[in-house]
C-alpha positions in Angstrom: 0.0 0.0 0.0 2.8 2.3 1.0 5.0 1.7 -2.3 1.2 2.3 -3.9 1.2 5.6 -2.7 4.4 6.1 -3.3 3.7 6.0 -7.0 0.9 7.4 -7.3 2.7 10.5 -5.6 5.5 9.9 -8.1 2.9 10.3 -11.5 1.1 13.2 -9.6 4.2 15.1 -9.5 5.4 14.3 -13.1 1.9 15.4 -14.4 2.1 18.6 -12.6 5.5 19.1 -13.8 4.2 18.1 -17.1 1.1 20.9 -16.4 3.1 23.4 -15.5 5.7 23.0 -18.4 2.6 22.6 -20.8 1.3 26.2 -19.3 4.2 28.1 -19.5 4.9 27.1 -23.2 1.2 28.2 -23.7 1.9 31.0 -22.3 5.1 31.7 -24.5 3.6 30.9 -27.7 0.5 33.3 -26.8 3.0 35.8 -26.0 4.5 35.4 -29.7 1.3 35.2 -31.9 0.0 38.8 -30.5 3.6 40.4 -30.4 4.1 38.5 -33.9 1.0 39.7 -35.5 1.7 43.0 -34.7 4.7 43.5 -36.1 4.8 45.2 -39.6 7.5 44.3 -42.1 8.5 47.8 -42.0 8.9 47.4 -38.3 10.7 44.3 -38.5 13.2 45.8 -41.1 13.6 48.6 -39.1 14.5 46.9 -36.0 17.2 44.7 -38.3 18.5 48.1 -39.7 19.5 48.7 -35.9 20.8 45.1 -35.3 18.8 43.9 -32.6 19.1 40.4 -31.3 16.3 38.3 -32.8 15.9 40.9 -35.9 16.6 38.2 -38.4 14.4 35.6 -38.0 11.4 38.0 -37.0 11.9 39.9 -40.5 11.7 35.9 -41.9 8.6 35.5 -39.9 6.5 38.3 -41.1 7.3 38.6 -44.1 5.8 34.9 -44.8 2.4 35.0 -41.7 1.0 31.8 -42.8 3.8 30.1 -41.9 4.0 30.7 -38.3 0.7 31.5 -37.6 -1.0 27.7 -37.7 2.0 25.8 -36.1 1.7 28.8 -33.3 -2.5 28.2 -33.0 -1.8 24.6 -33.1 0.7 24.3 -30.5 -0.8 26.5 -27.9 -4.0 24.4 -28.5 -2.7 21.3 -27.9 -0.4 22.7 -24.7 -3.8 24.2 -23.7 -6.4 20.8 -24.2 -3.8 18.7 -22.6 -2.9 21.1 -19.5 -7.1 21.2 -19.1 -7.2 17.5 -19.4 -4.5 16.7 -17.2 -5.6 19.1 -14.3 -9.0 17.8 -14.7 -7.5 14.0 -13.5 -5.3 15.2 -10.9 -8.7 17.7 -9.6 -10.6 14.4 -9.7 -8.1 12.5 -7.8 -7.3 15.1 -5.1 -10.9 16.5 -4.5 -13.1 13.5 -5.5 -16.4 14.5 -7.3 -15.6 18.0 -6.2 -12.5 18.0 -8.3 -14.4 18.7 -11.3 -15.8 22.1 -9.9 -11.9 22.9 -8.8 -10.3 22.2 -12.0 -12.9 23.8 -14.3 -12.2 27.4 -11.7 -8.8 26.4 -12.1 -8.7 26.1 -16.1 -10.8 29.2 -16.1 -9.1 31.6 -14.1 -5.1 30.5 -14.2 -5.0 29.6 -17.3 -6.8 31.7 -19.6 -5.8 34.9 -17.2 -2.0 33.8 -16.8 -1.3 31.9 -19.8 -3.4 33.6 -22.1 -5.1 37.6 -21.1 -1.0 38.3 -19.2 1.1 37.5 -22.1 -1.2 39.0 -24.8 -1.4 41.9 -22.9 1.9 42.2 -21.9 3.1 41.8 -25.9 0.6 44.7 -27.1 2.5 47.0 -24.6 5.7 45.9 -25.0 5.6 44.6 -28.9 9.5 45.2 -30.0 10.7 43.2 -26.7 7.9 40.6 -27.1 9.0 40.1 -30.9 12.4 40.4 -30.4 12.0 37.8 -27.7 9.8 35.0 -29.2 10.8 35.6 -32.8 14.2 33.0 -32.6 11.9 30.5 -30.4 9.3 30.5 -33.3 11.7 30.5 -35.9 13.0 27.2 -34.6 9.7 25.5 -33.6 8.5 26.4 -37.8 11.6 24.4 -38.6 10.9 21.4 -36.2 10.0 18.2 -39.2 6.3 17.5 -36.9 5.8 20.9 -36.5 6.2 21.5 -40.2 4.5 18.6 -41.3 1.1 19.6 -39.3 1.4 23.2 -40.6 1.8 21.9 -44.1 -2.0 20.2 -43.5 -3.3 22.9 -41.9 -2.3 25.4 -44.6 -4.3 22.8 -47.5 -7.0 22.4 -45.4 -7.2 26.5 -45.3 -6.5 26.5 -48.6 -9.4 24.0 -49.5 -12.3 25.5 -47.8 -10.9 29.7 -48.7 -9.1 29.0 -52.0 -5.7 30.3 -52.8 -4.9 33.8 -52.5 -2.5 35.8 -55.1 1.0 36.4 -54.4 0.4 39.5 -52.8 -2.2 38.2 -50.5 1.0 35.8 -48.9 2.8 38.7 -48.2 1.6 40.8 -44.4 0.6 44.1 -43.8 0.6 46.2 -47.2 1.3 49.6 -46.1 -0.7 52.2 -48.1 -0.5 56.2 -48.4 -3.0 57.1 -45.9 -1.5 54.2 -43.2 2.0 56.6 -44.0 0.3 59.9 -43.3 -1.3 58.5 -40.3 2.1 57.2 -38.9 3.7 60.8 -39.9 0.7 62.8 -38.3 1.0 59.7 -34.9 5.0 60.3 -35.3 4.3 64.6 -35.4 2.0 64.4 -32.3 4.5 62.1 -30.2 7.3 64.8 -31.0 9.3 62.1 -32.8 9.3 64.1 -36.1 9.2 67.9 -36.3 6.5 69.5 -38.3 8.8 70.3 -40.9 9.4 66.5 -41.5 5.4 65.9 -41.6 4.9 68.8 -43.5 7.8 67.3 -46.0 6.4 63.6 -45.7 3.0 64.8 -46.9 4.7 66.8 -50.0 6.2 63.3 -51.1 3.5 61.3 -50.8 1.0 63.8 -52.6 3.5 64.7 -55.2 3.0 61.3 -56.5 -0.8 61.8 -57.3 -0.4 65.8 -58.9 -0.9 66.5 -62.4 1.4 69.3 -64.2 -2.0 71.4 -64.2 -2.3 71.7 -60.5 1.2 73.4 -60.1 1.3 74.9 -63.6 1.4 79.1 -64.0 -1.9 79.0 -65.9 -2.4 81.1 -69.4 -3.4 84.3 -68.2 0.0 85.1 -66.1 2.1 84.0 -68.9 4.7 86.6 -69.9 5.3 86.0 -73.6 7.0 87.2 -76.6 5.8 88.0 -80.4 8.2 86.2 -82.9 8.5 89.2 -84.6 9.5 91.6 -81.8 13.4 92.6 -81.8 15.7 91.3 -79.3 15.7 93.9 -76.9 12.1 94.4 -76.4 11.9 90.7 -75.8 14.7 91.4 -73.3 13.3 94.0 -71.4 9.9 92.1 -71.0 11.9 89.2 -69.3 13.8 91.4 -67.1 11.3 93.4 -66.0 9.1 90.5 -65.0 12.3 88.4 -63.3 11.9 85.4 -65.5 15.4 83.8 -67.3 13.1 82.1 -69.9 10.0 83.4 -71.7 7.9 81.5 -74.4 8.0 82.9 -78.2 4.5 82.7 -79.8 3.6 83.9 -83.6 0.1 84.4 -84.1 -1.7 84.2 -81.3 -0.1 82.2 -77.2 -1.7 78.9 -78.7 0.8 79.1 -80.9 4.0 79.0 -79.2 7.3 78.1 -81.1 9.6 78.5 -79.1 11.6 79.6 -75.7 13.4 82.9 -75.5 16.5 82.6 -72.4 17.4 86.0 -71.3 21.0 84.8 -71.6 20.7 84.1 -74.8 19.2 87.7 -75.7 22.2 89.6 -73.2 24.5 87.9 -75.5 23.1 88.9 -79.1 22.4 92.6 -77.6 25.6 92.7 -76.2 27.0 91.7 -80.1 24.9 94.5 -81.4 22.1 92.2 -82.5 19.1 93.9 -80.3 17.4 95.1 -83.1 16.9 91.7 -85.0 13.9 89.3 -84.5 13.3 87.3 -81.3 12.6 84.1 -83.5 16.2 84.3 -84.7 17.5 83.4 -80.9 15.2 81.6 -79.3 15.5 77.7 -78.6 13.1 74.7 -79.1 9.8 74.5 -76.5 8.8 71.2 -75.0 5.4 70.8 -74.8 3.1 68.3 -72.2 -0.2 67.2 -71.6 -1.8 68.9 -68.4 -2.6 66.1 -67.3 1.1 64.4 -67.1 2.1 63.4 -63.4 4.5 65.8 -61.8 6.9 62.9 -60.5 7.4 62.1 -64.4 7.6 65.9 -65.4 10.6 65.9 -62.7 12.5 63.1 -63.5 12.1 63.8 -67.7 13.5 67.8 -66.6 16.2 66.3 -65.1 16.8 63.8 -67.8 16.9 65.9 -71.0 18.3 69.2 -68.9 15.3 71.5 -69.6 13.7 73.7 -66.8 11.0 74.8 -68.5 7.5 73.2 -70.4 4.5 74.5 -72.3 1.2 73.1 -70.8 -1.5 72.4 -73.3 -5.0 71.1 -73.0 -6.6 68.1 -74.8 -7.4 70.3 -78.1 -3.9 71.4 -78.1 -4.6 74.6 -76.6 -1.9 76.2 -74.3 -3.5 76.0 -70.9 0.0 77.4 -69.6 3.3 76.5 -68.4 5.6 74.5 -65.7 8.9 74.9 -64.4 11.1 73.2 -62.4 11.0 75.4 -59.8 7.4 74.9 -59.8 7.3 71.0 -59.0 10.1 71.7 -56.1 8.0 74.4 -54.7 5.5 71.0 -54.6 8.1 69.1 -52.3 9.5 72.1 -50.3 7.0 75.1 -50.4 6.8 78.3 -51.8 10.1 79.2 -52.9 10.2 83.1 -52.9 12.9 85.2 -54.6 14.1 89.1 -55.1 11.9 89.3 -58.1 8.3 87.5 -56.7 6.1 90.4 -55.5 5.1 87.8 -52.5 1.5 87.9 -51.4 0.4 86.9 -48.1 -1.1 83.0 -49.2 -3.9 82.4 -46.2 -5.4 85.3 -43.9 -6.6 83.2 -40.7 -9.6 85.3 -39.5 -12.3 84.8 -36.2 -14.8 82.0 -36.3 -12.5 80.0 -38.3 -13.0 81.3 -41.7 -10.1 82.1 -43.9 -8.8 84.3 -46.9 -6.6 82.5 -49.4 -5.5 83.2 -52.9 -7.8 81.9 -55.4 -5.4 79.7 -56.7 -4.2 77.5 -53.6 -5.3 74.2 -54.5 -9.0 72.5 -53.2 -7.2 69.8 -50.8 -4.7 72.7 -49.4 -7.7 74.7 -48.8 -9.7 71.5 -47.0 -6.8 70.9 -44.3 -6.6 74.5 -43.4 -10.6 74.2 -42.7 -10.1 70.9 -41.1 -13.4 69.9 -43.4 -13.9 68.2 -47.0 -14.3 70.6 -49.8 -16.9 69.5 -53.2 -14.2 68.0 -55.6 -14.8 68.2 -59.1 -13.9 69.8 -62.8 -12.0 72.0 -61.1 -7.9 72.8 -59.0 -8.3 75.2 -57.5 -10.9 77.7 -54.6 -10.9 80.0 -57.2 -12.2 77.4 -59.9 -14.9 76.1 -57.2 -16.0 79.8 -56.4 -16.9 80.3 -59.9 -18.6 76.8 -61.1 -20.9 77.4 -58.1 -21.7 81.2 -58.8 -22.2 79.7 -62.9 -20.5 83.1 -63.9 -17.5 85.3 -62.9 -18.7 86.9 -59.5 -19.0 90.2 -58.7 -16.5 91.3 -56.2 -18.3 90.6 -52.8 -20.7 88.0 -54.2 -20.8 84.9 -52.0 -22.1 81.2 -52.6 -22.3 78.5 -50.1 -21.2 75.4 -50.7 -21.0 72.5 -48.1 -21.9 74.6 -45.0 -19.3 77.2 -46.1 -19.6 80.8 -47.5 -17.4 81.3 -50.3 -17.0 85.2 -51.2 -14.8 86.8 -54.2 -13.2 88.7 -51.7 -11.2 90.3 -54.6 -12.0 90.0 -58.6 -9.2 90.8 -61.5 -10.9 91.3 -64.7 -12.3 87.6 -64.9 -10.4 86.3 -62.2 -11.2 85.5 -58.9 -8.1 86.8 -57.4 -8.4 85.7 -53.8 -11.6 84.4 -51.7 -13.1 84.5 -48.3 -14.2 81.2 -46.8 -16.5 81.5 -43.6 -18.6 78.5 -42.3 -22.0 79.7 -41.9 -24.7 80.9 -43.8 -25.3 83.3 -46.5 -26.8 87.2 -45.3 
């Protein structure tokens, strides 16, 4: 009876060794599928950029999910049914017929809130350690011939009863524009970038998506030159208007033929040439859609050594033209010389209305409201302000349009020069 005991004391303790082993590798592996989950391939990269121990197999891990993910669900399953199993005997065998009442209290409350609610919790708090941590013990376990074997059924079965997803579906966490300009505007609020560096981050990502006839110096504000007009007076327009390069037209601006460079014309006046036509000096204009991309405009400028373009519209038109200077000004911000007569872009004013130029672009105009704006046929406030009114406004006329009051605060001829946005209603 005594050596009886003995051994049943004996298996007791190796099943709660074998319990307690069981829950703590439960506890691990729950630890890892939250902290692994939540780890971006960007993160991941990142962390390996810095050389931190475990980087290299977590960037393995993420950048293939599938792969951990079953064996992980698999294993903490089986460590879980098996730990509940085994308590449930030893409960029985300790307690009697009360023993199922104890184990059931005990699955409940030590394992799910130990094994399972403490390590999640603790790896959404602490993700790099967690990943860092778990990622080699993963990485090892995926490798492990039963292991791989079991996650090589699971995945078919999956596969079966879903269907195969494309290559990109294999691949974790696509990162998209907005998911950048949220962690820019997270990163900007924690202090970790300045505003500068948010500001820039936006400009890159949303230079990508403008067309040349968002940043473009439209038609009307083109300073131009007749063919037939002598050197010098083609000169003196340039000068006086602080351009190096002005375009050449002969009938009529929707006929441009070439581009005039100020150098060019110092150089014939200073030979005694002033006097002859401006067609005689000028050089050959590029011409591009309005609606080319302004990442492509840039990187053909800087290809073929041009700094200036003639914009024209779909009937071949000239809607106006682009420089280089204008697509930087898209990355860095207005970029103001001696020679820009610099006019004050936005006018903050009580209640939260504003005054901005009419050409400052629809989205520009949005985030400084903090509200969406109608999009449309149309760039710019100026170009909303007047499909809305159906006409050119009067100076002072107003519209509303979304819960805002637009007002041609000032009116050039048939230009909306610069407008008033107020939230509220028309008087």
């Amino acid at each position: 009876m005594i050596l009886a005991a003995t051994g049943w004391k004996s298996i007791d303790g190796v099943l709660l060794a074998v319990i307690i082993v069981l829950l703590a590798g439960s506890g691990v592996l729950a630890l890892a599928e939250t902290s692994l989950v939540r780890t971006s391939r960007v993160k991941a990269r990142s962390l390996a950029d810095q050389h931190r121990r475990g980087s290299r197999p977590l960037v393995r891990l993420v950048e293939r999910p599938e792969r951990f993910l079953n064996p992980i669900l698999l294993l903490v399953l089986v460590c879980q049914l098996v730990s509940a199993t085994l308590v449930g005997v030893l409960a029985e065998q300790w307690f009697g017929p009360i023993g199922v009442v104890v184990g059931t209290v005990f699955e409940v409350v030590v394992i799910f809130v130990l094994f399972e609610a403490v390590p999640k919790n603790w790896a959404v708090h602490n993700p790099e350690r967690a990943a860092l941590f778990s990622a080699p013990l993963v990485a090892g376990l995926v490798r492990f011939p039963p292991v791989r074997a079991a996650s090589k059924v699971l995945i078919g079965l999956a596969n079966l009863m879903i269907g195969r997803g494309g290559k990109d579906d294999s691949i974790a966490q696509q990162v998209t524009e907005h998911e950048l300009l949220a962690m820019a505007d997270v990163a900007h609020a924690e202090e970790v970038i300045e505003p500068e560096e948010r500001a820039f981050i936006h400009s890159v990502i949303d230079f990508g998506d403008t067309v040349v006839r968002e940043v473009m110096i439209p038609r009307p504000d083109m300073v131009t030159a007749e063919v037939a007009s002598s050197v010098s007076e083609a000169l003196r327009g340039a000068l006086a208007a602080g351009y190096s390069r002005i375009p050449v037209y002969r009938d009529n601006i929707d006929d441009v033929v070439g581009i005039a460079y100020a150098k060019d014309l110092m150089r014939s006046e200073h030979d005694g040439l002033d006097a002859e036509p401006v067609g005689d000096h000028m050089r050959p204009a590029r011409f591009v859609p309005e609606t080319k991309r302004v990442a492509s405009m840039l990187r053909e400028m800087q290809d073929a050594k041009f700094h200036l373009a003639i914009v024209v519209d779909e009937y071949g038109g000239t809607a106006g033209l682009v420089t280089l200077e204008d697509l930087i000004e898209e990355l860095v911000g207005e970029i103001v010389d001696e020679f820009d007569v610099e006019e004050p872009g936005v006018e903050r004013l009580e209640g939260g209305g504003i005054v901005v130029t009419g050409r400052m672009p629809i989205d520009d105009a949005a985030e400084l409201l903090g509200s969406e704006l109608p999009e449309g046929g149309w760039d710019t406030v100026g170009g909303l302000l007047l499909d809305m009114a159906g006409r050119v406004p009067a100076q002072g006329e107003s519209v509303m349009v979304d819960g805002f009051r637009l007002t041609a605060d000032r009116v050039q001829g048939r230009r909306i020069a610069r407008v008033r946005i107020e939230p509220g209603a028309v008087d």
